[in-house]
Residue frames relative to the residue before (quaternion, step in Angstrom):
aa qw qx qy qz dx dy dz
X 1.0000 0.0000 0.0000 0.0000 0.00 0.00 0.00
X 0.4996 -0.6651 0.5403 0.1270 3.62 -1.31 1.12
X 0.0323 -0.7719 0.5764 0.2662 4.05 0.24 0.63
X 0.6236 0.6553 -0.2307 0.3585 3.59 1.41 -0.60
X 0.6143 0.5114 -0.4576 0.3895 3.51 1.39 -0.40
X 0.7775 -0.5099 0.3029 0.2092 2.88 -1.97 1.05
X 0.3680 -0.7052 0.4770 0.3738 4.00 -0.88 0.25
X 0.4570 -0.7774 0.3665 0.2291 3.18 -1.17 1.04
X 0.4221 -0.7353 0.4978 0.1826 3.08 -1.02 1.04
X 0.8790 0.0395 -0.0342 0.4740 3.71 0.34 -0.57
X 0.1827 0.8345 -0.4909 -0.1708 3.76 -0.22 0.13
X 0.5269 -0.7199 0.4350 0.1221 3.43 -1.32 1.32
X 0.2577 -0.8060 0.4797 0.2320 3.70 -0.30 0.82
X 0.0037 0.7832 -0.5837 -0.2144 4.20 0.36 0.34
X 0.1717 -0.7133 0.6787 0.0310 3.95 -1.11 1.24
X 0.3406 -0.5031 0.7756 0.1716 4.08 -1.01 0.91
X 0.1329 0.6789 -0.7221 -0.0010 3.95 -1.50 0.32
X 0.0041 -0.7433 0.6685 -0.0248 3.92 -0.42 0.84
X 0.8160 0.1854 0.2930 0.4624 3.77 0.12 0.45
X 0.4180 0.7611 -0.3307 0.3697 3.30 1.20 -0.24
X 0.5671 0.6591 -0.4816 0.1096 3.68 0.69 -1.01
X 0.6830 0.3534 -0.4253 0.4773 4.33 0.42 -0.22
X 0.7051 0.3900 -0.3673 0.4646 4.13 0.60 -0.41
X 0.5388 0.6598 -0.3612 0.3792 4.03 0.71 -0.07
X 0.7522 0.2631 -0.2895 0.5302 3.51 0.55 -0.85
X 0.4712 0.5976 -0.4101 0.5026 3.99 0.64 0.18
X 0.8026 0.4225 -0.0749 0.4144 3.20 0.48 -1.45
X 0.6328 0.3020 -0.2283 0.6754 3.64 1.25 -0.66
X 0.5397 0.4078 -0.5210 0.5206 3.90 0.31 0.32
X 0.6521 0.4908 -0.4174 0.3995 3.70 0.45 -0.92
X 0.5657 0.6740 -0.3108 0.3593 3.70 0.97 -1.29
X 0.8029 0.5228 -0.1005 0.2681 2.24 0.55 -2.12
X 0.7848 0.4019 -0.1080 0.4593 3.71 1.49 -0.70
X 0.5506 0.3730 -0.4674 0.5825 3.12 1.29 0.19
X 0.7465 0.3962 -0.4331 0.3133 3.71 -0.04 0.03
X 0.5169 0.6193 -0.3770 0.4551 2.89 1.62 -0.32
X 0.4323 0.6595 -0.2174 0.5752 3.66 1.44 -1.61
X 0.7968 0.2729 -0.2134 0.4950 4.21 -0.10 -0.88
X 0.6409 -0.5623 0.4295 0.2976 3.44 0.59 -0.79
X 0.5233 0.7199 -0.3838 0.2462 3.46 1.26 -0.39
X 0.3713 -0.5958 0.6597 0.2682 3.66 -0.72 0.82
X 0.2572 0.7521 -0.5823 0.1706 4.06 -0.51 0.70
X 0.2157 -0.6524 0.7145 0.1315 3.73 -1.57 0.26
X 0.1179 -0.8255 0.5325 0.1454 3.07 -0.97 0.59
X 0.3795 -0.8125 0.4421 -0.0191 3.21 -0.26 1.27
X 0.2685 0.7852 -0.5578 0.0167 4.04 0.35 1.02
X 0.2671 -0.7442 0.5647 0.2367 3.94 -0.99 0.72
X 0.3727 -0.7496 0.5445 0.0523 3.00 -0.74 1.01
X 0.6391 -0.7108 0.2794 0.0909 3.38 0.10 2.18
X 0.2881 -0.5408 0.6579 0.4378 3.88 0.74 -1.58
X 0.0967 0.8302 -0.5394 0.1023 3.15 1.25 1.39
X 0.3588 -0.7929 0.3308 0.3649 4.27 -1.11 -0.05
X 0.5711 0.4778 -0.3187 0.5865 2.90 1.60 -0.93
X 0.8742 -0.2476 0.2006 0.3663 3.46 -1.79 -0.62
X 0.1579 0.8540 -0.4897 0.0774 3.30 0.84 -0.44
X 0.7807 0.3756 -0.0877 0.4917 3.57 0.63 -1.57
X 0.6643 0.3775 -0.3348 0.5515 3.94 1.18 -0.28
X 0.6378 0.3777 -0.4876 0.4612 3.61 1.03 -0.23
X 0.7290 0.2937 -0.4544 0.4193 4.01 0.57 -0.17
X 0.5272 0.5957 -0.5312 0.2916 3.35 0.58 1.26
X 0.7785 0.4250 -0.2376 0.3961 2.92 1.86 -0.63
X 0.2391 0.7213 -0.3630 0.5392 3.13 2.37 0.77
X 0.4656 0.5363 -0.5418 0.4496 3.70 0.75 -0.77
X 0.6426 0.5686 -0.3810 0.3444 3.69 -0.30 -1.55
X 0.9146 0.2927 -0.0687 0.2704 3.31 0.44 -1.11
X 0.6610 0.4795 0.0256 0.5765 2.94 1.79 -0.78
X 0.3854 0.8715 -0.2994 -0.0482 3.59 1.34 0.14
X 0.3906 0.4228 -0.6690 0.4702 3.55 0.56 1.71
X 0.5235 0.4718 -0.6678 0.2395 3.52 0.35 0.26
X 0.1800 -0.8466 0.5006 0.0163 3.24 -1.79 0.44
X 0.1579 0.9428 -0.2906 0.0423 3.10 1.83 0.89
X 0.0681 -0.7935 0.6046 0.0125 3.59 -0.46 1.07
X 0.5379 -0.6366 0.5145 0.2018 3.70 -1.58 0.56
X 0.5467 -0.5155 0.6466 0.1312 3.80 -1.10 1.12
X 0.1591 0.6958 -0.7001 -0.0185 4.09 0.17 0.30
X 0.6958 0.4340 -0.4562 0.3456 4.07 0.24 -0.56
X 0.8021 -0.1956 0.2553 0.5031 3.85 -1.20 -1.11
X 0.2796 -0.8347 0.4608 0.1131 2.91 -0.97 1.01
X 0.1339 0.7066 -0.6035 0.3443 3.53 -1.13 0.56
X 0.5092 -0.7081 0.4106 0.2660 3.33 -1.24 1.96
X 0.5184 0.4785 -0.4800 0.5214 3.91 1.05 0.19
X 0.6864 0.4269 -0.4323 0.3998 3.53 -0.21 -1.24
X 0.7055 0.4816 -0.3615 0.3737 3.61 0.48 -1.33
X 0.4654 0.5498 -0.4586 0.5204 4.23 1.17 -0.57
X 0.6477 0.5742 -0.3814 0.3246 3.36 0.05 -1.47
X 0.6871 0.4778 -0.3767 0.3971 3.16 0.09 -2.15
X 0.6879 0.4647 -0.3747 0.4129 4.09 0.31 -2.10
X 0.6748 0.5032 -0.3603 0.4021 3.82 0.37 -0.87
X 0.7209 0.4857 -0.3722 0.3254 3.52 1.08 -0.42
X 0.6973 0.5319 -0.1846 0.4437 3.04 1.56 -1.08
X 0.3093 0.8397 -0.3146 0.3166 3.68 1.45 -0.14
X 0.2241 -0.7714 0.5955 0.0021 3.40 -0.67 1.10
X 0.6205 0.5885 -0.3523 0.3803 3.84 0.71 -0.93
X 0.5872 -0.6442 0.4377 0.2204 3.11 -1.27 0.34
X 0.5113 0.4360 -0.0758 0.7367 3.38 1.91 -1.00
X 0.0655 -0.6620 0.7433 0.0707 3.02 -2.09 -0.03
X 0.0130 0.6510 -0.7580 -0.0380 3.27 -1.75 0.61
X 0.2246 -0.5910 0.7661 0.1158 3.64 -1.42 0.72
X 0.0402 0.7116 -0.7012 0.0195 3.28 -1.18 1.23
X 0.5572 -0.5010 0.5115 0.4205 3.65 -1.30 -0.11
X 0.5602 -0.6437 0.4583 0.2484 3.36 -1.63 -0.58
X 0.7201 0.4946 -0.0669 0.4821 2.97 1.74 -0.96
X 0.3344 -0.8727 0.2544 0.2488 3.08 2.33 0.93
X 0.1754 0.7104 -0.5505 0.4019 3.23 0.59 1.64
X 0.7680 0.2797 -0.2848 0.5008 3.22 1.28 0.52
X 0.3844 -0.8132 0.2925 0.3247 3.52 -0.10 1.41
X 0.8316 -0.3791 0.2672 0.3055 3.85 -1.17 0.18
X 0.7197 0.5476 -0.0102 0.4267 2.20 0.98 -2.99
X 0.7852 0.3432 -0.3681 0.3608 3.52 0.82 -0.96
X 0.3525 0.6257 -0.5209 0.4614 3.82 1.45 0.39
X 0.6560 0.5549 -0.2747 0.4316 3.12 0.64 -1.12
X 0.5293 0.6427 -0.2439 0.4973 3.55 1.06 -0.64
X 0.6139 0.6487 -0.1759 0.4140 3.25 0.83 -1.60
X 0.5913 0.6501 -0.2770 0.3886 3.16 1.08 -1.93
X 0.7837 0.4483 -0.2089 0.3758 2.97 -0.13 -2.26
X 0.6576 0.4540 -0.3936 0.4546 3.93 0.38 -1.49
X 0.5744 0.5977 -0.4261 0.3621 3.65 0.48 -0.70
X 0.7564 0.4447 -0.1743 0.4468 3.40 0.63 -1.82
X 0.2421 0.8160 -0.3825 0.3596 3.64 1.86 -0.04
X 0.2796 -0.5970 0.5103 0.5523 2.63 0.57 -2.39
X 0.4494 0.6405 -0.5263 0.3327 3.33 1.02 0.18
X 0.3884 -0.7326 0.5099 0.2290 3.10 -1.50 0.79
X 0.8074 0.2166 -0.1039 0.5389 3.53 1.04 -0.03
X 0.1008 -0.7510 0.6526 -0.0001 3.98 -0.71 0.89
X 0.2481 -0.7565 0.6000 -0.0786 2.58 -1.25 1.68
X 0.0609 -0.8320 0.5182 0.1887 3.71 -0.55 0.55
X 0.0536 -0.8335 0.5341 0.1311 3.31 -0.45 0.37
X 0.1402 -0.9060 0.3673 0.1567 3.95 -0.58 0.80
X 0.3194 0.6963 -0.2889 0.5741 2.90 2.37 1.35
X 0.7115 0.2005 -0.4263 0.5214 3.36 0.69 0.32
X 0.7882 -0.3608 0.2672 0.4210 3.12 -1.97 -0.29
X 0.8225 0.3382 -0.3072 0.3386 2.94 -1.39 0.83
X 0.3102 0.8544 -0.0955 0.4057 3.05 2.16 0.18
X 0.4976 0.7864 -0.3573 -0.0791 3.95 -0.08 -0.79
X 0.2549 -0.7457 0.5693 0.2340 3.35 -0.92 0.05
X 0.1706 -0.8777 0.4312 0.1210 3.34 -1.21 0.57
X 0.7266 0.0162 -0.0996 0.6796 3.63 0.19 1.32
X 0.2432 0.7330 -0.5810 0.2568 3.59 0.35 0.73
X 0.4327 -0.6574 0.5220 0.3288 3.91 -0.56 1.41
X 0.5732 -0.6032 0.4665 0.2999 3.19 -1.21 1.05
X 0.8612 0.2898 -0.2509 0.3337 3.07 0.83 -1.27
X 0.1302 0.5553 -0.5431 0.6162 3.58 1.37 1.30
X 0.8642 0.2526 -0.2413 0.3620 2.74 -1.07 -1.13
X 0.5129 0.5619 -0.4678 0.4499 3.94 0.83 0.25
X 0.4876 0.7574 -0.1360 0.4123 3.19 1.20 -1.82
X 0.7781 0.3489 -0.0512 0.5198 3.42 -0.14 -2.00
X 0.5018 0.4573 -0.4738 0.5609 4.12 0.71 -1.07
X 0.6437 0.6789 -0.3046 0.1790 3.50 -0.25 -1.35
X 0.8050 0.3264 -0.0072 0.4953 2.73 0.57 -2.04
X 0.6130 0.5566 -0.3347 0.4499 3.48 0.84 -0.64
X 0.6024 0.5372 -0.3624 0.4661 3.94 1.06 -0.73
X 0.7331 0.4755 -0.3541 0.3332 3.54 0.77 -0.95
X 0.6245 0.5377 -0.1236 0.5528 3.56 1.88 -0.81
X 0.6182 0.5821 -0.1914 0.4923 2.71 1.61 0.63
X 0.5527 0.4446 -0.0252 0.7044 3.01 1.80 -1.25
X 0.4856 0.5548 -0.3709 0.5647 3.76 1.27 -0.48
X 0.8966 0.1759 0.0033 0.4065 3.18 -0.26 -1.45
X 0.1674 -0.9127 0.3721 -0.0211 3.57 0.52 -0.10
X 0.3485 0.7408 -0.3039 0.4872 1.94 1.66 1.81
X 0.5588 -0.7571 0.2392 0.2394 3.40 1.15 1.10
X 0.5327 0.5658 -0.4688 0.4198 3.41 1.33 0.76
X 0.3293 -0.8014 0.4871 0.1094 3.56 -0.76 0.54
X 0.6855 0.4161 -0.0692 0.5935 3.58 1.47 -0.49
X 0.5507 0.7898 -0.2696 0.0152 3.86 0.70 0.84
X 0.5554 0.6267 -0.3308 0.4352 2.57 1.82 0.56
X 0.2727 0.7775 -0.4514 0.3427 3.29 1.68 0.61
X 0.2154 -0.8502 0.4044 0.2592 3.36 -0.19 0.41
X 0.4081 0.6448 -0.4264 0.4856 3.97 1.71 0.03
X 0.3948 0.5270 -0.6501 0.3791 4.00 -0.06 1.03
X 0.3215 -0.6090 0.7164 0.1114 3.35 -2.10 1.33
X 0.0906 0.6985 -0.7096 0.0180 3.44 -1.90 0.52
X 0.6341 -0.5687 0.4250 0.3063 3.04 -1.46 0.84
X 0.7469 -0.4758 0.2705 0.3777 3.63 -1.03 0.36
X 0.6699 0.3964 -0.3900 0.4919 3.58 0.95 -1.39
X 0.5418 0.5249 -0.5803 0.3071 4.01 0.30 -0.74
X 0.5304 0.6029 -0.4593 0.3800 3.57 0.36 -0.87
X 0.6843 0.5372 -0.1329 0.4748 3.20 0.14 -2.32
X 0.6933 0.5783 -0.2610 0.3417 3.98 0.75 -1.00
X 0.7964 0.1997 -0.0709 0.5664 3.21 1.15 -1.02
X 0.3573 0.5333 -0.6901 0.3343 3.43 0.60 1.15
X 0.5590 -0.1154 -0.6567 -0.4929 0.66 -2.40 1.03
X 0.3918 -0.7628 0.4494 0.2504 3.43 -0.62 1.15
X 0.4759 -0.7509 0.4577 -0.0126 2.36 -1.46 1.87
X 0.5935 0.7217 -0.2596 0.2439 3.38 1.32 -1.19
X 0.2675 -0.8282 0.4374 0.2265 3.72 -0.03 0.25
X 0.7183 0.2208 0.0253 0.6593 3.49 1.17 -1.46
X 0.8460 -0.1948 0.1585 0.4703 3.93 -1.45 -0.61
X 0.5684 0.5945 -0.4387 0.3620 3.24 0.58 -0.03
X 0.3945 0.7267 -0.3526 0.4380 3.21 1.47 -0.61
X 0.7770 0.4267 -0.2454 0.3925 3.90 0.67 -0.69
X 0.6586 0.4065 -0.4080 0.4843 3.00 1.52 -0.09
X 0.6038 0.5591 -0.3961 0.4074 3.94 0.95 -0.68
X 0.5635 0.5173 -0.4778 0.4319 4.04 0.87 -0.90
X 0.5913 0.7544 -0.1657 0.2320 3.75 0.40 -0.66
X 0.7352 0.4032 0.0313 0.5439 2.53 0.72 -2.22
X 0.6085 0.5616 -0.3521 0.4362 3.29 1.19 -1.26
X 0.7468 0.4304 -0.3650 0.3519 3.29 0.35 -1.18
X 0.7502 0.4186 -0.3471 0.3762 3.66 0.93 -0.75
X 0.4332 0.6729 -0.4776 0.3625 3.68 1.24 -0.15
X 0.8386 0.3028 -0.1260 0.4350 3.33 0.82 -1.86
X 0.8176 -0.4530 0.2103 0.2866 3.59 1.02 0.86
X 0.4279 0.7107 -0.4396 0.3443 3.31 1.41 0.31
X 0.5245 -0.5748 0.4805 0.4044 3.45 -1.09 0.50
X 0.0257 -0.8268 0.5614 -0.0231 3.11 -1.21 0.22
X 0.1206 -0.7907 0.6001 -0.0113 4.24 -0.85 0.82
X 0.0249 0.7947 -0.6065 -0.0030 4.17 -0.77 0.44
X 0.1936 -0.7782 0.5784 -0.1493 3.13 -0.71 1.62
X 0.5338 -0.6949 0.4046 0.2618 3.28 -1.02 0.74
X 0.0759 -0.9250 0.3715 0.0235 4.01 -0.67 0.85
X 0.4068 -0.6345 0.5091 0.4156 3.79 -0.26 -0.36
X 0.1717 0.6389 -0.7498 -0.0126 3.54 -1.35 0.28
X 0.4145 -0.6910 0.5912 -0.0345 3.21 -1.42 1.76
X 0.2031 -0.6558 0.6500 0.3258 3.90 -0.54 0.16
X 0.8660 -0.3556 0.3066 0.1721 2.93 -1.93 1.20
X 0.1169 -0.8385 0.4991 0.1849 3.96 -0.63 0.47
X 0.6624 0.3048 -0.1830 0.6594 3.67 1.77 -0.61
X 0.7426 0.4802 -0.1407 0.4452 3.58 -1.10 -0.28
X 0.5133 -0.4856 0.6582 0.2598 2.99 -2.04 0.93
X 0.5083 -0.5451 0.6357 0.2010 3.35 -1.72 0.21
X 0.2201 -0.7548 0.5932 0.1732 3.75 -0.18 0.87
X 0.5091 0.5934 -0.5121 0.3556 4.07 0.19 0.27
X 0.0851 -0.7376 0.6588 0.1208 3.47 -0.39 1.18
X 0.0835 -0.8009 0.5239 0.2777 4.13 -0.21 0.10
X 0.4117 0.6560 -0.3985 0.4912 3.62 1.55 0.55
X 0.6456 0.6158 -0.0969 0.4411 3.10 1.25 -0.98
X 0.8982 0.2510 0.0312 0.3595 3.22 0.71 -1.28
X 0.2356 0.8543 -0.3674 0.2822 2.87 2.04 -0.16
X 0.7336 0.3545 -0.1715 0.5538 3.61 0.15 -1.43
X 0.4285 0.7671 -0.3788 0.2906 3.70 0.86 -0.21
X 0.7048 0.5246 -0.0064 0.4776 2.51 0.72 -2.02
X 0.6854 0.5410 -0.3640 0.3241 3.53 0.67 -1.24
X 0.5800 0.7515 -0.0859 0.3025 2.78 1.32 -1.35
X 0.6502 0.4886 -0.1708 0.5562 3.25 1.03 -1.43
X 0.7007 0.5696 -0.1897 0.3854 3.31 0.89 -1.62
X 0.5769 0.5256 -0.2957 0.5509 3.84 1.32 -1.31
X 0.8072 0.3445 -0.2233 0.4241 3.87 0.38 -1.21
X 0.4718 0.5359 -0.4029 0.5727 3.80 1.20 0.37
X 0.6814 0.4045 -0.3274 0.5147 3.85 0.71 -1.02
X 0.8142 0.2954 -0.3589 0.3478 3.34 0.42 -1.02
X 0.3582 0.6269 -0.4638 0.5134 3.69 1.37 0.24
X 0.5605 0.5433 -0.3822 0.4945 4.13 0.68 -0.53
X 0.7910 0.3720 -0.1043 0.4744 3.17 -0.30 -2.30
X 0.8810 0.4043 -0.1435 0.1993 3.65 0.05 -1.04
X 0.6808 0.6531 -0.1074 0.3137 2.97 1.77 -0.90
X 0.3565 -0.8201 0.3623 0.2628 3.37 1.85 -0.34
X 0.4937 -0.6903 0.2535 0.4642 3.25 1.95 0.54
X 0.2099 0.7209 -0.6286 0.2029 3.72 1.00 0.23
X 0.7065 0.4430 -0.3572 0.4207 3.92 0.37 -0.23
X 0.4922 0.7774 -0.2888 0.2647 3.03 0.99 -1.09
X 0.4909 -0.6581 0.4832 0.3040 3.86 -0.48 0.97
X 0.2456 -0.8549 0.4483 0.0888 3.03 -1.15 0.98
């Protein structure tokens, strides 16, 4: 932890939406008042996927109501990375948080995020595996899946987190800026922002959160899909560790 890093001045919420149009206005009201409720100077920041249904005319008529929301449109390839990227590109805040859409990730623990940030940590980690933690309805056979994978990326890196492929984790601006460039296109993307940052030396803190299953909408996680994904991301992070002679490494 940095006792010297700077207080933050604005932090930027980046939301992926594929499809999103009945879980979005719930979920960005919820945002949208607890930070308001705490005090947080924030923008929210949702990319709009190449969504089909309304998605993009209901977060126009959220503006009216909601006025840090800032919902812009993914025009290139699409993909739950590319769509992070694009929000991460267009960001104004000094901080970051990556939330979902389908508010399966609670406010309060953004809010959390805040404070550990303003700490000096450069990165917050939630994890909804340890005590004090919970999920709520999580498919079993997910949640078998996600145990699974998360031990081996664990035992990989040996890096005492237990929860990293969650994609709901805050970081200060330079971590971003630190670990370009991201390579990840789709979900894998949640495991490489991470690692990267903890390979090349970023501070870092993991606290205990909630994650809620979805109330509208299909899940977009195909884990057929993404399997080799992941490996990937996970193989070119390690061999970025062992191999790289720290040439990435923060200076």
């Amino acid at each position: 932890m940095s006792a010297s890093a700077a207080p933050l001045s604005l932090y930027s919420v980046v939301i992926p939406a594929r499809d999103e149009e009945a879980s979005l206005p719930p979920t960005l009201r919820a945002i949208h008042a607890e930070f308001t409720r705490e005090g947080i100077p924030h923008e929210i920041i949702v990319v709009d996927d190449g969504s089909r249904d309304t998605t993009w005319s209901v977060l126009q008529s959220l503006r009216a109501e909601i006025p840090t929301l800032a919902p812009v449109q993914n025009t290139g390839l699409h993909g739950f990375g590319r769509a992070i990227i694009y929000g991460l590109n267009q960001m104004r805040g000094d901080a970051v948080v990556i939330m979902m859409a389908d508010a399966s990730d609670s406010p309060a623990d953004a809010v959390t995020y805040w404070r550990l940030l303003n700490q000096g940590y450069e990165c917050a980690f939630g994890s909804r595996f340890v005590r004090g933690g919970k999920v709520v309805d999580y498919p079993r056979f997910k949640l078998f899946v996600n145990r699974l994978a998360n031990l081996f990326i664990r035992l990989l890196f040996r890096h005492g987190l237990n929860d990293t492929t969650n994609a709901f984790k805050a970081y200060r601006r330079h971590v971003i800026e630190g670990c370009r460039p991201l390579l990840a296109p789709h979900f894998n993307l949640t495991v490489e922002l991470p690692l990267k940052a903890i390979v090349r030396g970023y501070t870092w803190i993991a606290t205990p959160i909630s994650w809620e299953n979805r109330k509208h909408g299909v899940a977009k996680l195909k884990l057929k899909e993404m399997g080799s994904r992941y490996f990937f991301i996970c193989m070119y992070v390690w061999l970025e560790k062992y191999f790289s002679r720290g040439d990435y490494r923060r200076r």
